[in-house]
C-alpha positions in Angstrom: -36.4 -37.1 21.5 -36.0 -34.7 19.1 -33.2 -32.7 18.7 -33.0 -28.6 19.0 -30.4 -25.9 19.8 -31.1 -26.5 23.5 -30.1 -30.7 23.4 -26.9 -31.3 25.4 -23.8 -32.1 22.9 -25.6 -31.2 20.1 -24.3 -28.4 17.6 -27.2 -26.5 16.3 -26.8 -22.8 15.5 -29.7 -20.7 15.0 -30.5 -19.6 11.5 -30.4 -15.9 12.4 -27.0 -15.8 13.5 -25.4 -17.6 10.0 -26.0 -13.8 9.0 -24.3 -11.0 9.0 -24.9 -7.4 8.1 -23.0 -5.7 5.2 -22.5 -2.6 7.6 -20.9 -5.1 10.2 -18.8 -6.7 7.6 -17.2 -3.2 6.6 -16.4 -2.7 10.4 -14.8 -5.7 11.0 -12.5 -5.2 7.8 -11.4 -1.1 8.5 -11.2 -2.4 12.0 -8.9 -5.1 11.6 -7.2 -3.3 8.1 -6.1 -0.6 10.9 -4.3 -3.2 12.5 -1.8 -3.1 10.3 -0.7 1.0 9.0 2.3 2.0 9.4 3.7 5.7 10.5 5.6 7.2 7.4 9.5 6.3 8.0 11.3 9.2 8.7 14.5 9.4 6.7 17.8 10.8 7.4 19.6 13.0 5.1 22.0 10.1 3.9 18.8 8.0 3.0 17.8 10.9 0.7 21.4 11.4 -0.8 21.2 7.4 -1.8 17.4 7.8 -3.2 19.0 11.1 -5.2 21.5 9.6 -6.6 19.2 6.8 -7.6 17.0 8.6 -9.2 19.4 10.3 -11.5 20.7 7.6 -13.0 17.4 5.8 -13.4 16.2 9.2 -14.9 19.6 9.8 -17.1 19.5 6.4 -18.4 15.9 5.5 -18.6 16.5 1.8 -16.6 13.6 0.8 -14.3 13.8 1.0 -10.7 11.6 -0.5 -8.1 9.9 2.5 -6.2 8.5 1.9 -2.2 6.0 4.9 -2.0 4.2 5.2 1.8 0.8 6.1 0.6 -2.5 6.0 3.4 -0.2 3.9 6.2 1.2 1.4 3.7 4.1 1.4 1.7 3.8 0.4 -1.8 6.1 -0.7 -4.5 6.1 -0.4 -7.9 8.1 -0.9 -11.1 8.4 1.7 -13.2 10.4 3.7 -15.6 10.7 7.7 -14.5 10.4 9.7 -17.5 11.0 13.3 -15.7 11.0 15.5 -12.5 9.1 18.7 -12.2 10.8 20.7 -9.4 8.3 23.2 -9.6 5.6 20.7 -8.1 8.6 18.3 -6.8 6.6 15.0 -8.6 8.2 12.5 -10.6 6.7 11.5 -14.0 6.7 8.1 -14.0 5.5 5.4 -16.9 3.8 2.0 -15.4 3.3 -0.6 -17.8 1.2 2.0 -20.3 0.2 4.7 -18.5 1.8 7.8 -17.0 1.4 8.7 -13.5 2.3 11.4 -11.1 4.4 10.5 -7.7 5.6 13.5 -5.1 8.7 13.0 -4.1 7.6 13.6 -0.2 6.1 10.1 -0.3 8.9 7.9 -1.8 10.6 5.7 1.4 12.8 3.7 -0.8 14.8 3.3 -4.3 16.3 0.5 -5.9 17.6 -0.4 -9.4 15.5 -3.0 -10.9 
């Protein structure tokens, strides 16, 4: 007997179906990635107090701090040394490894000293 998709205990797939469309493949991932985002935390005024105060001194003496930034329903963080604050724009200058980049304060969730 010879053996097909159709013989009883017999595992066969069908060549067709061992592929998959690239289209399909993007939907599964933003389908499944938007499982997962998160609501930007809403902090209360002692929360912003703390992350003030932390950002002074890591802005007065230049130590690095570990940033959590909520950017596109995740929250992000990153190591980095602020160099300054515009409060014209409210964004922090801060220096990653070797290059400079621009945060708004609106988005930072968390501070801590590194």
């Amino acid at each position: 007997m010879k053996i097909n998709k159709l013989t009883k205990n017999q595992n066969l797939r069908w060549e067709s179906s061992r592929m998959m469309l690239p289209e399909h493949t993007e939907k599964i991932i933003s389908h499944n990635s938007r499982k997962e985002l998160i609501d930007k935390p809403i902090l209360d005024e002692q929360k912003w107090m703390e992350i003030n105060d932390l950002l002074t001194i890591a802005i007065e003496d230049y130590v690095p701090v570990y940033l959590s930034i909520y950017h596109l329903g995740n929250v992000i963080e990153k190591k980095c040394y602020i160099n300054k604050f515009n409060p014209i724009t409210k964004n922090l200058s801060v220096i990653l490894d070797t290059d400079t980049e621009e945060i708004s304060i609106k988005n930072i969730v968390d501070v801590r000293m590194a």
